[in-house]
N, C-alpha and C positions, 0 to 999 in steps of 0.2 A: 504494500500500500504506500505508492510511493506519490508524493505531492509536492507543488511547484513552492519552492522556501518563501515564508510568511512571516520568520521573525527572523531580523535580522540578528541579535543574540538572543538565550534560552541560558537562563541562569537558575541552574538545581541547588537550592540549599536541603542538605542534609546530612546528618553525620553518619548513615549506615552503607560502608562499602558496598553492600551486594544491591542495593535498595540503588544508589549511586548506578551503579553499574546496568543494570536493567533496564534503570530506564532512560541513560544516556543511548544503551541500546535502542530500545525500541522510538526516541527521537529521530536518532541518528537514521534507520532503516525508514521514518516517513518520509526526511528531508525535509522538515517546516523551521529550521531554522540553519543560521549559515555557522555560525558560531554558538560552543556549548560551553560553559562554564560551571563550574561547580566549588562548592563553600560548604564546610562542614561542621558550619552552625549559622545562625541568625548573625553575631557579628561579622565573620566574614564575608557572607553574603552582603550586608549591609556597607562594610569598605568596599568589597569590590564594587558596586554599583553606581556608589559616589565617585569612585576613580573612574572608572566606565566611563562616567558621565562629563566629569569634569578633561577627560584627555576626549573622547570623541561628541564634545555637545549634546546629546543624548539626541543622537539621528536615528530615526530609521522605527519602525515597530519593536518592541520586547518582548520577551515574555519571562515571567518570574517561576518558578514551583518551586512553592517550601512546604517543608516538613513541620509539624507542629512539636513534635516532642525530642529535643536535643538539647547536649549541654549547652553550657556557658550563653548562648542566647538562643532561648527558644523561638518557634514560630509566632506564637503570641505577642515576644515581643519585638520582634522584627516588624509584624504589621504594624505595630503603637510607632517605632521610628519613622516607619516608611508613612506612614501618614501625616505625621512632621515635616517629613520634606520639603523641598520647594514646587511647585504646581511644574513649572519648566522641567523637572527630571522625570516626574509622573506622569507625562501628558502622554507618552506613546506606550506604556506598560501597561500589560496585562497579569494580573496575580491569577494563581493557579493554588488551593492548599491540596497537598497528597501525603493524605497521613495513614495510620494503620488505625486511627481510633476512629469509632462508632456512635462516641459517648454525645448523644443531643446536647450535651452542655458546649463540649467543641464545637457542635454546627452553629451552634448560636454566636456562640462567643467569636466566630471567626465571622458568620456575617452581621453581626453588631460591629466589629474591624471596617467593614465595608467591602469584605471579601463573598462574592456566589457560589464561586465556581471552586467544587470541593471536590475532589476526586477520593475514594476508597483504594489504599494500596493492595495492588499493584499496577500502576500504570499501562493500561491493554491497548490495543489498535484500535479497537471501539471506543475507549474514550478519545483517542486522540481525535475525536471528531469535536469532540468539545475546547480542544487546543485551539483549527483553524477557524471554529465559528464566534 
């Protein structure tokens, strides 16, 4: 299922190797982005975004997918930052949350964040339909 590239980077925060790994895979096999970055927690995702942004002007379409539950900064609070932001970094990202948790308090609490679009781990072909739309 291959598709004509739609974000120009895709930035995975998560701290779990294989979780990491799968689904740079199954990115990488749709082709919806040209560049994949990955951070393995909520602050480094967090620098790299702001560097992202401040060396390439934050051109082009994004897209984000983070994890909720990881050390040192979690997903939760990675959205509280990233909503801080300035409007000029956020104007072309797209958030994505892909976590393994179920629990109705996470769905809430991520779109009280201002976040919809919640994936259940593990990242499939079929969701990636919710990636390009």
């Amino acid at each position: 299922m291959e598709v004509n590239t739609i974000y120009n980077n895709i930035l995975l925060i998560d701290d779990d190797p294989a979780s990491i790994y799968v689904t740079k895979s199954i990115l990488e096999k749709a082709g919806i982005g040209n560049k994949i970055f990955t951070a393995g927690n909520g602050l480094e995702g967090l620098n790299l975004l702001i560097k992202h942004c401040l060396e390439n002007d934050c051109e082009g379409q994004d897209l984000i997918i983070v994890d909720l539950k990881m050390p040192v900064m979690d997903g939760f609070k990675f959205l509280e930052y990233y909503n801080n932001l300035e409007d000029k970094i956020k104007v072309r990202i797209k958030i994505i949350v892909l976590s393994s948790s179920v629990n109705p308090r996470d769905f809430k609490k991520t779109k009280d964040l201002g976040i919809v679009d919640y994936i259940v781990k593990p990242l499939t072909k079929r969701e990636i339909h919710r990636l390009i739309n």
